[in-house]
N, C-alpha and C positions, 0 to 999 in steps of 0.2 A: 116484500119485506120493507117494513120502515127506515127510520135515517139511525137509527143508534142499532139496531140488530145488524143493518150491513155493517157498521163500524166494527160492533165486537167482532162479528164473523172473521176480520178482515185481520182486528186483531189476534183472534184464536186462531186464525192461519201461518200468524207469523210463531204466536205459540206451539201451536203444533212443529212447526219447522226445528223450533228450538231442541224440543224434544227428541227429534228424530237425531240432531246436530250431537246432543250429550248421552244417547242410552247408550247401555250398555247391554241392555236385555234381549236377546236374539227372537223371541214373541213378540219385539214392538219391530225391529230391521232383523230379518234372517242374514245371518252369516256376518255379519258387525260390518257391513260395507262400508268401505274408511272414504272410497271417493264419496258417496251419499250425504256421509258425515261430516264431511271436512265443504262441501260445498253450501250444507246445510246454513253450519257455522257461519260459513263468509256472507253469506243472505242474509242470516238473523243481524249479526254486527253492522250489515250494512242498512238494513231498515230501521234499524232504533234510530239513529238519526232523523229521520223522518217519519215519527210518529206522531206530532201534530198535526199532518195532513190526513190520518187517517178517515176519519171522519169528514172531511169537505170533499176529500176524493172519492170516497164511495159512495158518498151522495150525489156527485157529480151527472151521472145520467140520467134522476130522475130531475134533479134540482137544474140541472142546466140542457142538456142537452135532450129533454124529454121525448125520447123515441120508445115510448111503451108498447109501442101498438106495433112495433115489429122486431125490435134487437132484444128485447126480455123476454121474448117467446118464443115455442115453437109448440104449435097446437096441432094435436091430432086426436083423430077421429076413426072411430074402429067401421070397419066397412065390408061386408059380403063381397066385395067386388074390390077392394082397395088394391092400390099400385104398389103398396108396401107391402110386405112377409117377413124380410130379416131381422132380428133382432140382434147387437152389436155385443161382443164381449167389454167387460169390465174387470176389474182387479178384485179377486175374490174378496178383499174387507169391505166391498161398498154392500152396504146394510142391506137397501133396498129391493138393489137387485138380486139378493141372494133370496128375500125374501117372494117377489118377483116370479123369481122361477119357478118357485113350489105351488104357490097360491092362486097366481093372477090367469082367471078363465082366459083372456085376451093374448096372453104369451103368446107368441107365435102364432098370431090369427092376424088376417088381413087390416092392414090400415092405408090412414089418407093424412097427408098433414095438409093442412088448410088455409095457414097463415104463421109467420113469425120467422125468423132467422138469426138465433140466438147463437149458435154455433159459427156460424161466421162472423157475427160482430168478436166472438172470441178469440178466435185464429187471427183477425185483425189486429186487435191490440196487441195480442201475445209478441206477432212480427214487428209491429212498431214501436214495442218496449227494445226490442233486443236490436233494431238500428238505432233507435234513439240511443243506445250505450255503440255503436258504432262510431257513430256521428262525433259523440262526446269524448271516444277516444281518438277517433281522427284531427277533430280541427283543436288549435290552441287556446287555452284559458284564454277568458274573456270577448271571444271572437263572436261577431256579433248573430254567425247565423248559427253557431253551437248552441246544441238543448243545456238542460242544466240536471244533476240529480235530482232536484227537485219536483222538474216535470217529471223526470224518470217515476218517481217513486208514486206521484200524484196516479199515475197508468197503471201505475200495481194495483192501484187502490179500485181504480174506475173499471180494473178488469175482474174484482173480486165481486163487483156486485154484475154484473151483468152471468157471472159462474152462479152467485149464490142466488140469485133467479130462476137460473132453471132447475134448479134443485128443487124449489116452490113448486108443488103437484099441481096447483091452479093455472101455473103460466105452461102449462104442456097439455089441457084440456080443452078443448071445442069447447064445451059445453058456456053457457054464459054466464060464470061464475065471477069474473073479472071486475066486474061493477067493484070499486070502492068503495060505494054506500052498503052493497052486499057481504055474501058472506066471506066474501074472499079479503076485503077491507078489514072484516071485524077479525077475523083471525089472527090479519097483521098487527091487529092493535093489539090482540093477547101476547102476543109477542113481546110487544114491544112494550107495553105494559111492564113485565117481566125481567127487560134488559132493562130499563129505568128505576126500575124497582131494584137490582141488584150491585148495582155501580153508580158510585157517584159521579157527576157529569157536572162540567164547569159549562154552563150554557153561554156565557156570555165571551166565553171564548171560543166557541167550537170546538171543545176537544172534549176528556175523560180526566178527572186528576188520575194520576200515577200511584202503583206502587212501586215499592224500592226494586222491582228488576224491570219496572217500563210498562205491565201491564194497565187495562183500567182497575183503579180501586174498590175493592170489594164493598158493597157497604153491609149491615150487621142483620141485613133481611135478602142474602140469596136466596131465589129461589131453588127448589127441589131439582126441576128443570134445567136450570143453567148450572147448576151443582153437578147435575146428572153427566152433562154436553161436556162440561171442563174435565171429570171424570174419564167419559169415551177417548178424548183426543189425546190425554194423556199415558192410555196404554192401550191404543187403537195399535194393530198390528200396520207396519207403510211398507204399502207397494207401490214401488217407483215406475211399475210398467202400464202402460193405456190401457193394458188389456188386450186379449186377442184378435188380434186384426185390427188395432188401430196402431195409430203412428202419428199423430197429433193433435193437436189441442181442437180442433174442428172435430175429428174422428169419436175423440172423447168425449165432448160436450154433446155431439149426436145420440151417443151413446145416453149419456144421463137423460138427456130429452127423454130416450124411449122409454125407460122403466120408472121414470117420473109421470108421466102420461098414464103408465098402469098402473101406478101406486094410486092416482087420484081415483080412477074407477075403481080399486079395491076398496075405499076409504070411503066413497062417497055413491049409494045406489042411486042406479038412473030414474026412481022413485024422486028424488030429492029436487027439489026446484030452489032454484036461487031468488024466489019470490019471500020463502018463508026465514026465517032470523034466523041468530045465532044461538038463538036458545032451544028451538027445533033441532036447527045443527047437531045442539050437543049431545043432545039425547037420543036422536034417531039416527046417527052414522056411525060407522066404524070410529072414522076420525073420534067424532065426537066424545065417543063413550071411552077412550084410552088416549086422549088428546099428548099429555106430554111425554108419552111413550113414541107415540108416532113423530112428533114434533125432536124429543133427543134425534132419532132418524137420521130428519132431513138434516137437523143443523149440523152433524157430525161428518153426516157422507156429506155437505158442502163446505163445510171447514177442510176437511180432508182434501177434494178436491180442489181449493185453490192453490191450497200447500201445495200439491202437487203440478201443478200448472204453474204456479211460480218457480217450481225447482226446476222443471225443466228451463224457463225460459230460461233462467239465471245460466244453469249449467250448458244452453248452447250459445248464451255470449261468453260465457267465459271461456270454452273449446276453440271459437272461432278468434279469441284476445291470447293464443297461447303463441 
């Protein structure tokens, strides 16, 4: 993904939160959970504050700390002999995997991962958001080795793109699609196309103008697509659980790795070489021929999942601040 798709993402994360923070509708939170709701709350209030870093912090990993070739991936490859078989539970609303199960020949057949560690770089940050709010509440305003909200919030941001990465089916594929001049490049630019197309953007500031509750501003040509995304997250059913068998943000992101990897083989036949354009693309793949059906997808179960990856972190400094 580009620099303005992480951003929105980053921002539809904290929208999504919002949402989960005000329903009232027991199909978006079963059973009206008031702790969910009430911690939802104090996240949202506490990120508006810091919504012009959105956008510098989620570009942050590609723009400054450029580790493409190992922390935004994790690549596997389907193998007769592979050292992998288990495939990891998920919270039944993640789209993919539901779809995953039914469809994907590869489900539960042998794999190899090859390269990347996207799941870790994520469990990292997640642990050093939630001491950096340690830290901040241990030592005294103004002390010189205390962090700052600031940073704090900058880490939310740089932990939602390295989350909305592997959501992307091309960074969970062996296969040599990854070129930026290829078709994995042009894709991102349809995207992004898309999000620049739909919000106004103050470039010269680095941010999004605002509407009147914080979001970026709509501008008078949404697309269908990001119509569509805004739609899903606002009456996506949330599950606050990893899923079964998992128990953390590592566990979790392993998990998306997996059914990201067979979403791309579903989307894209081993026919397809990453020699030929995006105009091949369009017409000869799954992807191609239902592109912003598959594309609502990914951006939804990754908007989802950061929510959720934020809710946690948030709610275990604030258990361990009680």
């Amino acid at each position: 993904m580009k620099k303005y798709s992480h951003a929105w993402i980053a921002f539809m994360a904290i929208k999504r939160l919002e949402v989960i923070a005000s329903t009232t509708d027991s199909s978006i939170l079963k059973d009206g959970n008031d702790d969910i709701k009430k911690q939802a709350q104090s996240l949202v209030k506490w990120f508006k504050n810091y919504r012009d870093f959105v956008i510098e912090g989620a570009w942050y990993p590609d723009d400054v700390f450029k580790d493409m070739s190992t922390s935004h991936i994790v690549k596997y490859k389907p193998s007769e002999e592979g050292k992998y078989t288990t495939f990891r539970g998920m919270p039944a609303s993640h789209s993919i995997t539901n779809m995953m199960k039914k469809k994907s020949p590869l489900y539960n057949q042998p794999y190899d991962i090859t390269q990347g560690n996207c799941a870790d770089r994520c469990e990292a940050i997640a642990h050093s958001i939630v001491d950096n709010f340690k830290i901040l509440t241990k030592e005294d305003r103004g002390c010189p080795i205390a962090t700052t909200n600031n940073h704090i919030a900058l880490r939310f941001f740089i932990l939602s793109h390295y989350v909305a990465d592997c959501h992307m089916p091309l960074h969970c594929d062996y296969r040599p699609f990854s070129d930026e001049k290829g078709v994995h490049g042009a894709i991102e630019k349809k995207w992004e196309d898309q999000i620049k197309k739909s919000f106004e953007i103050d470039v010269d500031n680095n941010r999004f103008n605002y509407d009147p509750d914080g979001y970026p501003l709509q501008t008078k040509s949404v697309t269908p697509f990001v119509q569509s995304v805004m739609e899903e997250i606002a009456t996506r059913q949330y599950i606050h659980s990893w899923g079964a068998g998992n128990s953390s943000t590592w566990d979790y992101m392993s998990s998306v790795s997996q059914y990201s990897y067979l979403f791309s083989y579903y989307l894209i036949p081993l026919t397809f070489q990453n020699t030929q354009g995006i105009n091949e693309f369009m017409e000869q793949t799954e992807w191609g021929q239902h592109f912003d059906d598959y594309n609502k997808m990914i951006f939804s179960d990754a908007i989802d999942s950061i929510a959720r990856i934020w809710l946690h972190v948030w709610i275990k400094y604030k258990n361990w601040a009680k």
